[in-house]
Every structure is written in C-alpha cells, then in structure tokens.
N, C-alpha and C positions, 0 to 999 in steps of 0.2 A: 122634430122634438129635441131640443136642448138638454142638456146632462141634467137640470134642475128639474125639469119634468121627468126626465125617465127612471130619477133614482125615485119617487113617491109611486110615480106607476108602476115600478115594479113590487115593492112593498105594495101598494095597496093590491094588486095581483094574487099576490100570492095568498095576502090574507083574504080574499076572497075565496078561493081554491081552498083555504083554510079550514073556513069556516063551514064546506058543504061536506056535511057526514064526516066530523072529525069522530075520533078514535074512542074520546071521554068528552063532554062537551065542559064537566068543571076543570077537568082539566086542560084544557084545551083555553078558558077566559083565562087561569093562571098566569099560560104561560105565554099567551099572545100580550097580554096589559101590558107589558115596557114596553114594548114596540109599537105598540097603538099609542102611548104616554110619547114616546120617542118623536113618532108621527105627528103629532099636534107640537108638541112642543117646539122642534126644529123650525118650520117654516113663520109660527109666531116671532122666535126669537131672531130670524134670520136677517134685520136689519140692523139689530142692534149687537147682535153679535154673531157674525160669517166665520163658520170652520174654514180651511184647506176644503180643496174640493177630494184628497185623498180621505180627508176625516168623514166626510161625508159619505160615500163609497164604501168605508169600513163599516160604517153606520149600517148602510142600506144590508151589506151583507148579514151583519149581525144580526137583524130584524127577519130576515129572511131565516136561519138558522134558527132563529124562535119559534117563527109561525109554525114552519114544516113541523119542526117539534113538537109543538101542540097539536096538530093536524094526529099526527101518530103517535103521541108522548114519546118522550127520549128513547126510551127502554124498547122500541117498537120500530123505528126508521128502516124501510125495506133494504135500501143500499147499503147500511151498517149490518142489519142482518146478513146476508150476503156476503161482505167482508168478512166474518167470521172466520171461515172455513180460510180462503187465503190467509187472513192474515195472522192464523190459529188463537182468534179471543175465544176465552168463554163466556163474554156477555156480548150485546151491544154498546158500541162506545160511544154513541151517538152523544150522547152526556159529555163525557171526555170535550168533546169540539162545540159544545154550547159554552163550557165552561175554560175551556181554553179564551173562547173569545168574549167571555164574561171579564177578562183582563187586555186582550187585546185593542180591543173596541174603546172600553174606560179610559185607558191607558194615552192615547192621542186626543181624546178629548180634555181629558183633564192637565197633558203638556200645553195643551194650547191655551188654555183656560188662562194657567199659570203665569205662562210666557207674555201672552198678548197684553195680561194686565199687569205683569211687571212684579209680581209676588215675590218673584225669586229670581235674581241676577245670576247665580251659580246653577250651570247645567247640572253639577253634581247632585246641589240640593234639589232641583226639581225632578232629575231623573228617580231619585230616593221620596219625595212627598209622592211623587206620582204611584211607584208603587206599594207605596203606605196608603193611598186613597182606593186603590184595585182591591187590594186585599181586606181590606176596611169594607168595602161593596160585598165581596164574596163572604165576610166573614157573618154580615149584614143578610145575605142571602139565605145562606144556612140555618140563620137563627128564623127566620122566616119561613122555613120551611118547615122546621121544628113544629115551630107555630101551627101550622097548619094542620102538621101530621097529629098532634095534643087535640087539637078542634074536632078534626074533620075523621078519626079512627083510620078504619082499614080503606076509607075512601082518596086517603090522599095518598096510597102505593104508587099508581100511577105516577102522581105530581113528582113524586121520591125518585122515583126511577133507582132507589139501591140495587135491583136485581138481585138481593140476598147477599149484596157483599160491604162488609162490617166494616171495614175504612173508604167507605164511600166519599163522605164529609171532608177527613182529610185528603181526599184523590182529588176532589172537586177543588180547593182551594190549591193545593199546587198546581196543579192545569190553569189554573185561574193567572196563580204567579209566573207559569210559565210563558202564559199568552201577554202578562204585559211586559216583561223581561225582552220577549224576541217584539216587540213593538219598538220597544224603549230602542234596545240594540239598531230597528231598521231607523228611526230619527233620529239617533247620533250620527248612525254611517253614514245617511244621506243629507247631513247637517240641514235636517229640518228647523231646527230654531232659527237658525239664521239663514235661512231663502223663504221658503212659505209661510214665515208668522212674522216677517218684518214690516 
C-alpha cells in the first residue's frame, strides 16, 4: 500500500470507528463534516492540484484529531482526561490541540496555495496572508459555532466544548494562531518554498 492509499485508509478508519456508538451523534456529524468535506475534496482536486506529500500527512492527521473528537466530543477524550492530573488542568484540553491544529493544518495549505500560483513573490507577504487566512477560518469557526449554540439551545454544549470556562472563544483562536505560527516557522526553517513547492 503506497502513502496515497494509506493516508485515506486511515482517515476512512478511523471515521468508521467514529461513527460506532459516538458520544452525541449531532455532535459528533458536526464535528466529523470537514474532514469528510476534506476527504472528497482532496482526491477530486488532486490532479489538478498536488500538496507536498508533508501537506498531506498534516491533513490526514488533522482529520483524524476531528473524528476522535466527535467519536467523544472535545470536552470528553479519554487520554486528555487522564492527562489531567499529570499535567495539573482543570479541564480537558483536548479542544486546545483541535484548535491548535485548526491553524496548523490551514496554514501549509494555504502557503502552498499561495506559492504554487505565484500570488505573492515575498515570503514576508505570504507568511503574513497566510496567517490572516488561519485566523480568518478560526474567526469563521467561532461565529459558527455561535450559530449553532443561538439554533440549537442547551443541545449544542457538547459542540461548545466551553467546559464553563468564559474566554474560551479567545483561547480557541490563539491556539489557532499558534498552530499556524509554529507551521509558518517549521517552512521557513526547512525552506519549504523553495524545495517542495518548486
């Protein structure tokens, strides 16, 4: 099995494992749909437009960090509960590392985006749109989530995953910024622009 099959079968894997006796099952279609979106859309577009096979890889893991998520909603991830106690939280942080990688993941698709079609000749300026497009997504996300909670009452907690704590919203998007920041940083260092998107 080639790396192009085994990045889809594991995502499709997992979302299978997903979907048997998740935790909330509305929340659970929530918060699996980008990744099922992600899923189709990738191998559609992938003639006419091929990531990095590290972008890909990011991808796969990102999808994976959704599924589980929705399998047990944020607030609920057995191994972050667990972490707890070591690592002295008062919540599960499990959110925290969706939403780190809610920048992370964006963040080299959207350099390559940039690059590959020539948008922006200054690394400066794209390492700067890039994380203006991350944050733009999380800011995007939030308001969606809004959304949902105005719709759907006490049924969309779960989706919220706040755990009762009041700057959630702002925690989520800097986690957000952080994750495309140490992206950003690791394709400078390893002058991604200029070896794998030439």
């Amino acid at each position: 099995m080639n790396r192009y099959h085994l990045m889809p079968a594991i995502v499709g894997a997992t979302l299978i494992w997903s979907g048997i006796n998740p935790k909330d099952y509305p929340t659970w279609v929530l918060e699996v749909t980008p990744a099922v979106i992600g899923a189709v859309l990738l191998p559609a577009t992938y003639h006419r437009f091929r990531f990095s096979d590290f972008a890909y890889w990011v991808m796969t893991f990102h999808a994976v960090v959704l599924i589980v998520g929705g399998h047990y909603t944020y607030a609920e991830v057995p191994l972050f509960d667990w972490l707890k106690e070591p690592m002295g939280w008062k919540r599960n942080n499990y959110d925290k590392l969706g939403h780190f990688m809610q920048g992370f993941s964006p963040a080299v698709i959207t350099a390559e985006i940039l690059w590959r079609n020539q948008v922006l000749k200054s690394h400066k300026w794209l390492v700067f749109l890039t994380l203006c497009v991350c944050m733009a997504i999380s800011a995007a996300y939030e308001l969606i989530e809004w959304l949902v909670a105005v719709l759907s009452g006490q049924s969309a907690e779960a989706f919220l995953g706040t755990q009762g704590y009041e700057w959630d919203t702002q925690a989520d998007m800097m986690w957000c910024g952080i994750g495309a920041c140490v992206m950003l940083a690791c394709l400078v260092w390893k002058k991604h622009f200029a070896t794998t998107l030439r």
